[in-house]
N, CA, C and O atoms as a DFTB+ gen file, in Angstrom:
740 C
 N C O
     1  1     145.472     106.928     144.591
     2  2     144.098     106.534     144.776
     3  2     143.216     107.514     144.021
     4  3     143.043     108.705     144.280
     5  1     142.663     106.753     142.987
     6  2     141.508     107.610     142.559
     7  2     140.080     107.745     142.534
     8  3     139.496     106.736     142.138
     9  1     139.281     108.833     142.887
    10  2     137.745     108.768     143.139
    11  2     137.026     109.635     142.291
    12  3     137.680     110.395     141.576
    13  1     135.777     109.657     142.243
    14  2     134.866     110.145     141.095
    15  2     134.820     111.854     141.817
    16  3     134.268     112.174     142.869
    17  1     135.464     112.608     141.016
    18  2     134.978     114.104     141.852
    19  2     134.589     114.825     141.425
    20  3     134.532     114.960     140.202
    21  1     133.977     115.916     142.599
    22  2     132.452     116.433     142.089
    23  2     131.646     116.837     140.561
    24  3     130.416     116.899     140.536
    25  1     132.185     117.006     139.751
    26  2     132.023     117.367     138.284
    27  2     131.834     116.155     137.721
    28  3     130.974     116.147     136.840
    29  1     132.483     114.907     138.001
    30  2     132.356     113.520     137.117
    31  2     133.808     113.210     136.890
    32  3     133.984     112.120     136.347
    33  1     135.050     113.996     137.209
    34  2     136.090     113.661     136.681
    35  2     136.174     112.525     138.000
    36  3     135.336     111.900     138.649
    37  1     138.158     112.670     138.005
    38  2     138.571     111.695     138.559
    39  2     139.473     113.235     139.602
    40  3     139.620     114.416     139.287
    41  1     139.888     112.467     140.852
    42  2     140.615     113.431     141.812
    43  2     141.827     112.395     141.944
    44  3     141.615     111.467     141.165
    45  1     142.763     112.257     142.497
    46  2     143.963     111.908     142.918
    47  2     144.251     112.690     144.490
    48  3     144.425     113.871     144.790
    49  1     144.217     111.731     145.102
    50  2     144.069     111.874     146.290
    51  2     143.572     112.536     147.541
    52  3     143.388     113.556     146.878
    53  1     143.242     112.840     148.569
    54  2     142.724     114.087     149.020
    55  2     142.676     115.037     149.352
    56  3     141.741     115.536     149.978
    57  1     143.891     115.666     148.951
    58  2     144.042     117.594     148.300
    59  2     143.903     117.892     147.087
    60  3     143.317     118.950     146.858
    61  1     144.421     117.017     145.850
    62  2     144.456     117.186     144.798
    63  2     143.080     117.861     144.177
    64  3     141.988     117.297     144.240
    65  1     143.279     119.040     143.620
    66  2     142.062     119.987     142.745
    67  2     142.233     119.269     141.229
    68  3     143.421     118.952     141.171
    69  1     141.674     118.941     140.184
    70  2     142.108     118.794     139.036
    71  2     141.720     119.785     138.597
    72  3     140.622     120.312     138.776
    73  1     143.114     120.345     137.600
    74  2     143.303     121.436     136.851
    75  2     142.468     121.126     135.464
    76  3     142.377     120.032     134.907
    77  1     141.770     122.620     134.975
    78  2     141.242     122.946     134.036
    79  2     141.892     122.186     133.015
    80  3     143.077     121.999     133.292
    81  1     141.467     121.597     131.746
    82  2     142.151     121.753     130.202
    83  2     142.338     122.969     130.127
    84  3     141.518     123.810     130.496
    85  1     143.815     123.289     129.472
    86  2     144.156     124.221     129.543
    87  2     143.092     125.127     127.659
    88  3     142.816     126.283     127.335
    89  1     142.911     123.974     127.106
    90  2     142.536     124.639     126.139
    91  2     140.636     125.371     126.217
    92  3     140.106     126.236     125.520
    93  1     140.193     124.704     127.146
    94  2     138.911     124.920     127.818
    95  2     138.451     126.259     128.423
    96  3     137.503     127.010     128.199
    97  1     139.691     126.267     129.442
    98  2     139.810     127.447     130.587
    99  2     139.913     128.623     129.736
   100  3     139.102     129.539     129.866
   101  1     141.229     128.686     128.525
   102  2     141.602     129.633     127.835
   103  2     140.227     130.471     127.184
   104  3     139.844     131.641     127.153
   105  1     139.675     128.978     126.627
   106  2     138.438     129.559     125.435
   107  2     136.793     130.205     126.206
   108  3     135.876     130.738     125.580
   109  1     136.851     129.920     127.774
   110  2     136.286     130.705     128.439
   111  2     136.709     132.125     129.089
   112  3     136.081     133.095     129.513
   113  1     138.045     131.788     128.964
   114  2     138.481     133.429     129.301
   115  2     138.128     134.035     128.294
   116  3     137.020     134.571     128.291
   117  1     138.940     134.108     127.217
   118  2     138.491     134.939     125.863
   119  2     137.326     134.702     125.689
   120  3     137.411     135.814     126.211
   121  1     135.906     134.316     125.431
   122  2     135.167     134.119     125.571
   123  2     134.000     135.410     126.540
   124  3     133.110     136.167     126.151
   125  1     134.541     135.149     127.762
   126  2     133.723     136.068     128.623
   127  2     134.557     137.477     129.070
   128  3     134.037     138.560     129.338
   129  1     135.847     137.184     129.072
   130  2     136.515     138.374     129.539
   131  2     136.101     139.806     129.432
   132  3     136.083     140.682     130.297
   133  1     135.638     139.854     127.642
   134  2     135.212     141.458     127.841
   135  2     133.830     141.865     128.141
   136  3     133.777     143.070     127.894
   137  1     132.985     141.556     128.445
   138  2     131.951     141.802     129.210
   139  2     131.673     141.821     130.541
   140  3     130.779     142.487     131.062
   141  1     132.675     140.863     131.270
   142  2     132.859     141.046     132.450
   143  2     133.646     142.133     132.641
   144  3     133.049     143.112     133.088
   145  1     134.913     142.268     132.418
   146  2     135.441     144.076     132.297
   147  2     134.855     144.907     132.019
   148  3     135.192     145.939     132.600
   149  1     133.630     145.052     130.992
   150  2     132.628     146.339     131.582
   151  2     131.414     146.231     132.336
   152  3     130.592     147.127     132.530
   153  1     131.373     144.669     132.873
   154  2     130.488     145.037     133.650
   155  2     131.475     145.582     135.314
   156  3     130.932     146.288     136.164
   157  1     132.803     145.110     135.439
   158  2     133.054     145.582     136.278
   159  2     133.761     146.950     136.602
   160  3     134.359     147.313     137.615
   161  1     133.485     147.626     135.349
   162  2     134.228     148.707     135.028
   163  2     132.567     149.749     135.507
   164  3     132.745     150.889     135.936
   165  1     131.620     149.400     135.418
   166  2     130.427     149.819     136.177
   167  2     130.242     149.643     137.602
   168  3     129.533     150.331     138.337
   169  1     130.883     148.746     137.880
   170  2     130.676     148.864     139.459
   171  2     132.123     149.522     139.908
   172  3     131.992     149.963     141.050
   173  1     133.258     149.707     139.479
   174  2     133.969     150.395     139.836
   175  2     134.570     151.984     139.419
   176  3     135.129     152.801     140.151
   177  1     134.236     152.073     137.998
   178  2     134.443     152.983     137.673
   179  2     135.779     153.507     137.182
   180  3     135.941     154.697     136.911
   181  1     136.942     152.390     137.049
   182  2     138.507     152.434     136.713
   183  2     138.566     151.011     136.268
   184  3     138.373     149.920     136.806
   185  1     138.964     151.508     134.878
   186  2     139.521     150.171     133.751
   187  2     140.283     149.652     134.664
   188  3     139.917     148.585     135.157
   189  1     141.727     150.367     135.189
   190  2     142.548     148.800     135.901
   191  2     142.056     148.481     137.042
   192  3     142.352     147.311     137.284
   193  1     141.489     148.917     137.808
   194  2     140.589     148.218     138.888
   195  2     139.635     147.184     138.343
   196  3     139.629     146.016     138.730
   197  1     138.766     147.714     137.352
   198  2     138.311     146.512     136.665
   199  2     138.557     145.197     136.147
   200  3     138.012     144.103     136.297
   201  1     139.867     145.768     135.275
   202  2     140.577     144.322     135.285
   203  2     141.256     144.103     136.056
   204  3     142.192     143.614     135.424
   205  1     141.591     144.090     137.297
   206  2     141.568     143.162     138.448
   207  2     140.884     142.672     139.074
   208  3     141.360     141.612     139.480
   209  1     139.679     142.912     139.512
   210  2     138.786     142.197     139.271
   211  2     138.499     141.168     138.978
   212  3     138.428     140.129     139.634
   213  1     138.236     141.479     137.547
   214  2     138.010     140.322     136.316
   215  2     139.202     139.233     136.377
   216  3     138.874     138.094     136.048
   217  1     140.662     139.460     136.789
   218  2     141.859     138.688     136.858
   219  2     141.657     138.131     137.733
   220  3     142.329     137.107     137.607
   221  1     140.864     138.072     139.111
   222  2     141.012     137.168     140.435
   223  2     140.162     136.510     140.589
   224  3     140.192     135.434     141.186
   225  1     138.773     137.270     139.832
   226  2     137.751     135.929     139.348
   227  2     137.929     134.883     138.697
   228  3     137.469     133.786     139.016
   229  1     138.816     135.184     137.427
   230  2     139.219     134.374     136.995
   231  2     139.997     133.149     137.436
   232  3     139.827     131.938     137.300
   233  1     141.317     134.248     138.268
   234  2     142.218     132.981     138.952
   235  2     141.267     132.182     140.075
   236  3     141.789     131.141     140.472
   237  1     139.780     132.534     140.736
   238  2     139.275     131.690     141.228
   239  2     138.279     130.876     140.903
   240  3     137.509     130.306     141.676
   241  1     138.322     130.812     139.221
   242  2     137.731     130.194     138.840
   243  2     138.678     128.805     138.429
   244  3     138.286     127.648     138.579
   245  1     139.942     129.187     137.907
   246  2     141.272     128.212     137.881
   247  2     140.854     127.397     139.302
   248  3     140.205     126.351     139.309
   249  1     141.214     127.891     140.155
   250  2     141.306     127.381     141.284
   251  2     140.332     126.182     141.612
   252  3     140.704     125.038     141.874
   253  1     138.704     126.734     141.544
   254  2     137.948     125.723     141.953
   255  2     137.558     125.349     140.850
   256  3     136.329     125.352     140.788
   257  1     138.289     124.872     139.518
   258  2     137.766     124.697     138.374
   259  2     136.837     122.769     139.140
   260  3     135.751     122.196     139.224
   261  1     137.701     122.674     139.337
   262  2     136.685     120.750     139.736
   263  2     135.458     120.980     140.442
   264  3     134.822     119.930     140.543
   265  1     134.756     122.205     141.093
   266  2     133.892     122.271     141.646
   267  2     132.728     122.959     140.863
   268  3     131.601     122.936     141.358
   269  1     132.944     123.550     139.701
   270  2     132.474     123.898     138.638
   271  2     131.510     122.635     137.873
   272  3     131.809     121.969     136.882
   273  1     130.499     122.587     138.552
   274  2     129.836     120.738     137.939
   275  2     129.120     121.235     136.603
   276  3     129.061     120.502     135.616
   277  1     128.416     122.909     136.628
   278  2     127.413     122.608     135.547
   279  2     128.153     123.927     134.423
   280  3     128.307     125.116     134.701
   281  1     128.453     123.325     133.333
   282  2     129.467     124.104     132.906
   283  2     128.513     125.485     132.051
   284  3     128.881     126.591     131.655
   285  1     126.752     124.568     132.008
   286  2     125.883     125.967     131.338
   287  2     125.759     126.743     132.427
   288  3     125.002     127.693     132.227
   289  1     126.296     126.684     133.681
   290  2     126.134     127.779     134.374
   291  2     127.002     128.637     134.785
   292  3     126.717     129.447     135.667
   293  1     128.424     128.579     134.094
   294  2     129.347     129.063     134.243
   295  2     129.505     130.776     134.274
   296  3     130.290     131.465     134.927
   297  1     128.518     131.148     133.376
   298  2     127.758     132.654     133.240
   299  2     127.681     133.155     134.246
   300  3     128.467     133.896     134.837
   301  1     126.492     132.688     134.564
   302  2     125.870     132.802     136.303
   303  2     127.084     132.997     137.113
   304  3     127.240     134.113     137.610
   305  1     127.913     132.142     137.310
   306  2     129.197     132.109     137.865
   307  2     130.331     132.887     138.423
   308  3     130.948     133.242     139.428
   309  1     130.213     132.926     137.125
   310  2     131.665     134.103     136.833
   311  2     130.849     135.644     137.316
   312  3     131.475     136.600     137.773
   313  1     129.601     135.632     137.139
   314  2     128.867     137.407     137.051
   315  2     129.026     137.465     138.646
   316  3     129.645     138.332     139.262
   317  1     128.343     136.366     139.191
   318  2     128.015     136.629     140.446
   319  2     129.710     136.442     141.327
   320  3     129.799     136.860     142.481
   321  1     130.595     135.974     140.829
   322  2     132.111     136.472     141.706
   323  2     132.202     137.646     141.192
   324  3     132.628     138.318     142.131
   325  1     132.092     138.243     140.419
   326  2     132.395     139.459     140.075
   327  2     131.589     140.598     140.825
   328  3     132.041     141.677     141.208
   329  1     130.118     140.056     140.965
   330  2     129.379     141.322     141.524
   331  2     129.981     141.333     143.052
   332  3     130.330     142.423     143.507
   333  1     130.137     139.920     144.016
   334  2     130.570     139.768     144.774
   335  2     131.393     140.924     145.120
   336  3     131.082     141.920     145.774
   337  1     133.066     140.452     144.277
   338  2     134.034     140.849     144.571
   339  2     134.076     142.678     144.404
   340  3     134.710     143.492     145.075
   341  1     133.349     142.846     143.505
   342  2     132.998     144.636     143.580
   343  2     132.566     145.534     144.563
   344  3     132.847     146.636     145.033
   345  1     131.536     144.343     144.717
   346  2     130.862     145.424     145.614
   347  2     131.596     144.835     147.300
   348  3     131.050     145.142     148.359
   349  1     132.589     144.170     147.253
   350  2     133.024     143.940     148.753
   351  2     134.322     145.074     148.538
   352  3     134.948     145.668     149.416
   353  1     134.483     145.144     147.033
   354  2     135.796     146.008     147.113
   355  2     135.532     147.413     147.535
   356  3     136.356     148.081     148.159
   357  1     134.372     147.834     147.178
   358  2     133.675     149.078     147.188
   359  2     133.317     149.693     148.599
   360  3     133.201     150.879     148.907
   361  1     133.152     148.371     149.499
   362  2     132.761     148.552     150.540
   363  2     134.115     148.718     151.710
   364  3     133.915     149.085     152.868
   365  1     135.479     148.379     151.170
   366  2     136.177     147.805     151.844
   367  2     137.720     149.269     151.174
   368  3     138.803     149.588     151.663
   369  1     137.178     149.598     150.272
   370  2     138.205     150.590     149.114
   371  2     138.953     151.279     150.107
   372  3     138.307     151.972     150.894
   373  1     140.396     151.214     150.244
   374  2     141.132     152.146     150.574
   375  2     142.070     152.846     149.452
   376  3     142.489     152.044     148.618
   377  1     142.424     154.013     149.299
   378  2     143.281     154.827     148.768
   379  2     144.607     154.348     148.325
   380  3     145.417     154.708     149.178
   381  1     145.233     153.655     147.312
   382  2     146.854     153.281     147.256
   383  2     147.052     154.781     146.117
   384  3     147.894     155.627     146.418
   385  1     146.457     154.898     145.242
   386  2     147.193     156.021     144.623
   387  2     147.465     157.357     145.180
   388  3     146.839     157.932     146.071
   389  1     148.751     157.866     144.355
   390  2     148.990     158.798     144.959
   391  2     148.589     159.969     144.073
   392  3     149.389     159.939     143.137
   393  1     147.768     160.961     143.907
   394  2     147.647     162.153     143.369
   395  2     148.575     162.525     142.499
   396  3     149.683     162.330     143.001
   397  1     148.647     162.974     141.418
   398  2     149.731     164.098     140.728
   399  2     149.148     165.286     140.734
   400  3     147.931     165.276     140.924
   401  1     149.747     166.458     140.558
   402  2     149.203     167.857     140.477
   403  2     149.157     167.932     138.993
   404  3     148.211     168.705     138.846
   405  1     149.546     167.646     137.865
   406  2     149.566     167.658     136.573
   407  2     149.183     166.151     136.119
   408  3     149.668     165.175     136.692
   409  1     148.514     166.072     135.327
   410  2     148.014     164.699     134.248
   411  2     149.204     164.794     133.134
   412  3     149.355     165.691     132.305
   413  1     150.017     163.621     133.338
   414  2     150.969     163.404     132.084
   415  2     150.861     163.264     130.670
   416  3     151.844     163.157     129.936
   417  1     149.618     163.263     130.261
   418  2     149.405     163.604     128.570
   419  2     148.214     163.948     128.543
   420  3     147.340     164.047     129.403
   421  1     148.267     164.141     127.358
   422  2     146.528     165.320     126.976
   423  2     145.327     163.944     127.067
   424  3     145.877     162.843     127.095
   425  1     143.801     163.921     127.113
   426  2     143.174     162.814     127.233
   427  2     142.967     163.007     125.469
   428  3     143.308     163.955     124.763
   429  1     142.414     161.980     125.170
   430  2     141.475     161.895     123.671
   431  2     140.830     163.370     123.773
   432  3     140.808     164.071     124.785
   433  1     140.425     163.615     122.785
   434  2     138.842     164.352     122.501
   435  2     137.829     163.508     122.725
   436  3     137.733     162.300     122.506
   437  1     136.789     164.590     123.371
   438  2     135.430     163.422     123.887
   439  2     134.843     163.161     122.133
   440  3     134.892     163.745     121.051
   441  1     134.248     161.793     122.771
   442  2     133.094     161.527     121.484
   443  2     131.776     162.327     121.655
   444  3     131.218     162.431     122.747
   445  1     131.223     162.994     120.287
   446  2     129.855     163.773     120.722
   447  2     129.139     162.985     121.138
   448  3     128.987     161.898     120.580
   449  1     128.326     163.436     122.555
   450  2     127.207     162.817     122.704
   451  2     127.711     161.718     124.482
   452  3     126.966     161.252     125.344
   453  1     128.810     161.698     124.392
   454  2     129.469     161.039     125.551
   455  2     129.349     161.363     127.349
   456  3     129.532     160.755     128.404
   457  1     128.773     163.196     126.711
   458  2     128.665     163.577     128.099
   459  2     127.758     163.003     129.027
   460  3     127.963     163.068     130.239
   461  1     126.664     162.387     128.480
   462  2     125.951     162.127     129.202
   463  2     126.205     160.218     129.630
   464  3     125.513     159.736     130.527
   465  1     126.956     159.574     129.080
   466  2     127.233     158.848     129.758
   467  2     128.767     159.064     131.086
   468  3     128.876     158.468     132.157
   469  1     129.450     159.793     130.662
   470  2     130.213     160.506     131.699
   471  2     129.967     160.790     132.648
   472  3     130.774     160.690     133.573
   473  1     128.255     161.450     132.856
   474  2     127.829     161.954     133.728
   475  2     127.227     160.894     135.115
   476  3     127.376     160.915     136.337
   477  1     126.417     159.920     134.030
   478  2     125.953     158.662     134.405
   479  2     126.572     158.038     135.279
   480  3     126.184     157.750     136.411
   481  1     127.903     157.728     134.609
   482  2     128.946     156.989     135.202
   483  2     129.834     157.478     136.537
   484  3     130.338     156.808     137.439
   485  1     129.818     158.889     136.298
   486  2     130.306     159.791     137.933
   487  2     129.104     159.312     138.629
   488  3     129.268     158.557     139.587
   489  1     128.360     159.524     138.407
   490  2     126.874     159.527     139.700
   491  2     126.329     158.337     140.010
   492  3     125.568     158.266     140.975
   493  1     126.659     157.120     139.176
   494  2     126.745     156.207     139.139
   495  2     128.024     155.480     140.515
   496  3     127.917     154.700     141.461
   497  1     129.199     156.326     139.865
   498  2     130.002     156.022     141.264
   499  2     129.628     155.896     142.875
   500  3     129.674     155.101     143.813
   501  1     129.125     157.579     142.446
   502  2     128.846     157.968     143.917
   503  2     127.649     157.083     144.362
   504  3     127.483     157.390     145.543
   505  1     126.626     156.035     143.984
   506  2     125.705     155.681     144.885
   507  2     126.086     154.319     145.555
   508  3     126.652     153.520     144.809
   509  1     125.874     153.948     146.789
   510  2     126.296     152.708     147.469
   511  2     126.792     151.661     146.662
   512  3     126.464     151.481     145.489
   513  1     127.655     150.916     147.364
   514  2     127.974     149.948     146.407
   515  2     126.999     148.719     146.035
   516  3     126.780     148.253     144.916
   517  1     126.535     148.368     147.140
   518  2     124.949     147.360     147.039
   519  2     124.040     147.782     146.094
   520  3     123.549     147.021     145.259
   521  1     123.799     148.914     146.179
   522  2     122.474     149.584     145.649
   523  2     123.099     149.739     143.565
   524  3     122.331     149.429     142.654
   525  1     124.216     150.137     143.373
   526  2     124.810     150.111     142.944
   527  2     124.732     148.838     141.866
   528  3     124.171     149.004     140.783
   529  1     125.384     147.440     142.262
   530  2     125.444     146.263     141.946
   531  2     124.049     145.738     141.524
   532  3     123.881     144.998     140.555
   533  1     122.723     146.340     142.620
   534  2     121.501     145.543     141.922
   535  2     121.375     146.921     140.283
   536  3     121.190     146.481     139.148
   537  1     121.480     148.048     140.478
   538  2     120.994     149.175     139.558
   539  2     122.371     148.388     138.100
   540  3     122.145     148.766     136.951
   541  1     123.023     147.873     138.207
   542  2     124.217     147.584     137.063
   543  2     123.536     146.001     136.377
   544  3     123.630     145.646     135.202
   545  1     122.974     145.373     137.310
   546  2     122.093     144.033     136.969
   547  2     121.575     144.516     136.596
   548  3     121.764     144.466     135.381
   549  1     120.629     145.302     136.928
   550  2     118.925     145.134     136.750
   551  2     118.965     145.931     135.305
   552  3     118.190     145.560     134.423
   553  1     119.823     146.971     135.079
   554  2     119.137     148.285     133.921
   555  2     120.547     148.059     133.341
   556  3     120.659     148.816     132.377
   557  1     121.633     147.361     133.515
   558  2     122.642     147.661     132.466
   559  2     122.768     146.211     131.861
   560  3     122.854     145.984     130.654
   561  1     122.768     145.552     132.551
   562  2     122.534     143.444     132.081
   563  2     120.766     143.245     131.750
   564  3     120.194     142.311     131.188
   565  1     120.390     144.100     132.148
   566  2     118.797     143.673     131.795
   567  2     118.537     142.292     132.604
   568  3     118.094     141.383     131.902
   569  1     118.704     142.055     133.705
   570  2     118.476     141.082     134.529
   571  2     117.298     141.384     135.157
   572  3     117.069     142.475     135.679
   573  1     116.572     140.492     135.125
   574  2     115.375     140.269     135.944
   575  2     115.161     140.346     137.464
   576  3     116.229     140.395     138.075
   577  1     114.162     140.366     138.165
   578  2     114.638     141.009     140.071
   579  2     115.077     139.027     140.573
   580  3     115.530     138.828     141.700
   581  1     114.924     138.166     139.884
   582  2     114.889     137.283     140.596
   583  2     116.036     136.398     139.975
   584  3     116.335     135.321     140.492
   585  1     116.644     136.863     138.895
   586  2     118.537     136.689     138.383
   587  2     119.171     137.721     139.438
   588  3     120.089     137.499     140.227
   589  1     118.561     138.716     139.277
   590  2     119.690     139.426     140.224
   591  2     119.813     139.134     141.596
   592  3     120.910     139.101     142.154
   593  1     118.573     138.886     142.262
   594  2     118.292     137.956     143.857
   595  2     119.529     137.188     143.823
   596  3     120.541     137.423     144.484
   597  1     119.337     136.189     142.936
   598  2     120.221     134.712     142.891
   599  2     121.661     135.539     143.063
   600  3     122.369     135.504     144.070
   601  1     121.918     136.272     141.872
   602  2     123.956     136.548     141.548
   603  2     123.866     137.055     142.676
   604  3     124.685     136.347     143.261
   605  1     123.332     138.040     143.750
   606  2     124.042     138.779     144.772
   607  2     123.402     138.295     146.377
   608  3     123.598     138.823     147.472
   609  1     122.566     137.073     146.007
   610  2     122.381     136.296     147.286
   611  2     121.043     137.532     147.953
   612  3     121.397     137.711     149.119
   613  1     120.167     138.112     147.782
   614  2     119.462     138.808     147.789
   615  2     117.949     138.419     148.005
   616  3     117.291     138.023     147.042
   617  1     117.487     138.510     149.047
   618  2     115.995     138.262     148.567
   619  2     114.995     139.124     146.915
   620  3     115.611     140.033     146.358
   621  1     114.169     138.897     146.576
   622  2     113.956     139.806     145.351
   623  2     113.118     141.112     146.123
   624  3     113.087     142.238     145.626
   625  1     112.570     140.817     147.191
   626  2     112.058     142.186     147.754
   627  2     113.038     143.211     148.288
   628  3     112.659     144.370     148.454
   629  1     114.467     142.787     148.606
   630  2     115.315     143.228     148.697
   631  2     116.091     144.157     147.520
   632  3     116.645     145.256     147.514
   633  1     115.900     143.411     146.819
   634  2     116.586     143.684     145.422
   635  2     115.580     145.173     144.430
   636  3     115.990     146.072     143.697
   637  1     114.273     144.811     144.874
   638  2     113.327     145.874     144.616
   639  2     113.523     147.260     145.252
   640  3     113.527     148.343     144.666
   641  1     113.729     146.954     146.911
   642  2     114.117     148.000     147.138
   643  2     115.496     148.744     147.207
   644  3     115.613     149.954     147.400
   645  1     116.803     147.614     146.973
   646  2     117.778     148.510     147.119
   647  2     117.297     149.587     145.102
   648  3     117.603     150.740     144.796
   649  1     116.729     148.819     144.485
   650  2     116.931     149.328     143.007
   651  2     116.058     150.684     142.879
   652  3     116.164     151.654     142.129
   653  1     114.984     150.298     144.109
   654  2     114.433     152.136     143.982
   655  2     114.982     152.748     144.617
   656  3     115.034     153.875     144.124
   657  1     115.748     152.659     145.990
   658  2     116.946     153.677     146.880
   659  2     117.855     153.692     145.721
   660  3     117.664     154.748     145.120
   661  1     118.737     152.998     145.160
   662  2     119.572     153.134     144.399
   663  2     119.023     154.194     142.933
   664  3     119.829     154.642     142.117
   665  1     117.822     154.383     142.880
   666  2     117.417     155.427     141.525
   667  2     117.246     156.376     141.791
   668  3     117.328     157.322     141.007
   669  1     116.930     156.469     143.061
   670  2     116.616     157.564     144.308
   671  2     117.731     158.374     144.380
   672  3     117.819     159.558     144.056
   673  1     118.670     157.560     144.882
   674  2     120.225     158.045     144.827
   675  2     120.709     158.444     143.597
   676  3     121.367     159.485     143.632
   677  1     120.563     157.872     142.426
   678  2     121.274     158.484     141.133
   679  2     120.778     159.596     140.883
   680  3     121.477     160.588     140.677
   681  1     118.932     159.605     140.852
   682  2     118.385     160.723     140.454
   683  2     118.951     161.792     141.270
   684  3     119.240     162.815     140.648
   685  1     119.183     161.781     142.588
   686  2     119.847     162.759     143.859
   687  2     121.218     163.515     143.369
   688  3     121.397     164.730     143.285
   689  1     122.083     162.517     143.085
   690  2     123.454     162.732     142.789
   691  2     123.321     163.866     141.316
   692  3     123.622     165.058     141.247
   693  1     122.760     162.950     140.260
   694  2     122.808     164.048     139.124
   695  2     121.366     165.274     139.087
   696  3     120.883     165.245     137.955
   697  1     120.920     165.871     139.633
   698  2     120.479     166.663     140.142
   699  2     120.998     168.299     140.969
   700  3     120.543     169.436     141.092
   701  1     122.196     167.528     141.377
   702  2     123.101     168.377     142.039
   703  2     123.533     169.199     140.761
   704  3     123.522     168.792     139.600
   705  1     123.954     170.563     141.264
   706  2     124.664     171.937     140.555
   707  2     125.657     171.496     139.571
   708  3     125.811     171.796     138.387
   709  1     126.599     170.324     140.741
   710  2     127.585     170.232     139.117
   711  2     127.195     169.165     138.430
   712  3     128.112     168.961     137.634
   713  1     126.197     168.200     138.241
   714  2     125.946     167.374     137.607
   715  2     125.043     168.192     136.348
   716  3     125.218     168.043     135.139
   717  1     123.797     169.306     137.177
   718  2     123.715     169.741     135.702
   719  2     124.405     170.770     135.068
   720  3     124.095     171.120     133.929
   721  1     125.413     171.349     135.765
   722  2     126.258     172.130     134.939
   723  2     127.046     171.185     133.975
   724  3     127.068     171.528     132.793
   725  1     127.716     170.000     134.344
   726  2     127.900     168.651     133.461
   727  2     126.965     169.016     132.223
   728  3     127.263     169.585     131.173
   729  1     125.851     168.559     132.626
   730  2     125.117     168.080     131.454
   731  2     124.865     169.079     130.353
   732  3     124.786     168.755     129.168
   733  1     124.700     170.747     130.968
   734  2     124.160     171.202     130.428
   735  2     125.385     171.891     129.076
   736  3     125.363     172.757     128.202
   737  1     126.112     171.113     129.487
   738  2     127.525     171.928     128.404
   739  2     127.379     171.586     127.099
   740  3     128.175     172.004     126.258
């Protein structure tokens, strides 16, 4: 039995999800993948945490691909599972790694000029994860208070104020002794 479902396709019966074109799904992954990995590499602060992340958004975007009706809003979409899923991870983060007492190879040499996003990005860690998520919209996506309302379900007066507690907090964090001993190297 087939019926018109939600997007305009066709469904097959009543569990059946219809699966993405596979050539569709692909050309939106590649497509958005690396921007969403640094935007979630800002709210978390670890490349492979990031791309996991970015991997389960994805697989839930597979998932409810038939519920996906407006495909120009797919942007919107994908940002706002992602801010979602960050900042619930952030809130929710327990410890699986285990420490080493030694780092197993030497890092790169820094790039000149890097320290100060290094610095950013530690102090950046440390502020709430909410406060956090609107400060990564608002000043790193250049999102407006009332895009960022929408992706994180937010009133915009809300969003105003987590973004001045949240500058409040950064300015706080790098302020501290070792942030400008950081900087000042």
């Amino acid at each position: 039995m087939n019926s018109d479902g939600p997007d305009g396709g066709t469904t097959r019966g009543a569990g059946h999800v219809r699966e993405p074109d596979e050539a569709e799904f692909t050309a939106v992954v590649a497509a958005r993948a690396h921007s969403l990995r640094r935007l979630a590499y800002l709210m978390c602060g670890d490349w492979h945490r990031a791309e996991d992340l970015v991997q389960n958004v994805f697989l839930n975007l597979y998932r409810n691909w038939a519920r996906v009706q407006r495909r120009d809003r797919l942007d919107a979409y994908l940002r706002t599972s992602l801010m979602r899923a960050a900042v619930d991870a952030g809130r929710h983060r327990t410890r699986r790694e285990q420490p080493f007492g030694e780092v197993p190879d030497s890092p790169a040499p820094p790039d000149p000029g890097c320290e100060d996003r290094d610095a950013l990005l530690a102090a950046l860690s440390e502020v709430a994860p909410g406060q956090r998520a609107v400060l990564v919209l608002r000043y790193w996506e250049d999102l407006s208070v009332e895009e960022t309302a929408a992706i994180l379900g937010l009133s915009s007066g809300t969003v105003k104020s987590q973004a001045a507690r949240g500058l409040t907090a950064l300015r706080g964090v790098l302020a501290r002794p070792a942030f400008s001993d950081f900087h000042d190297k």
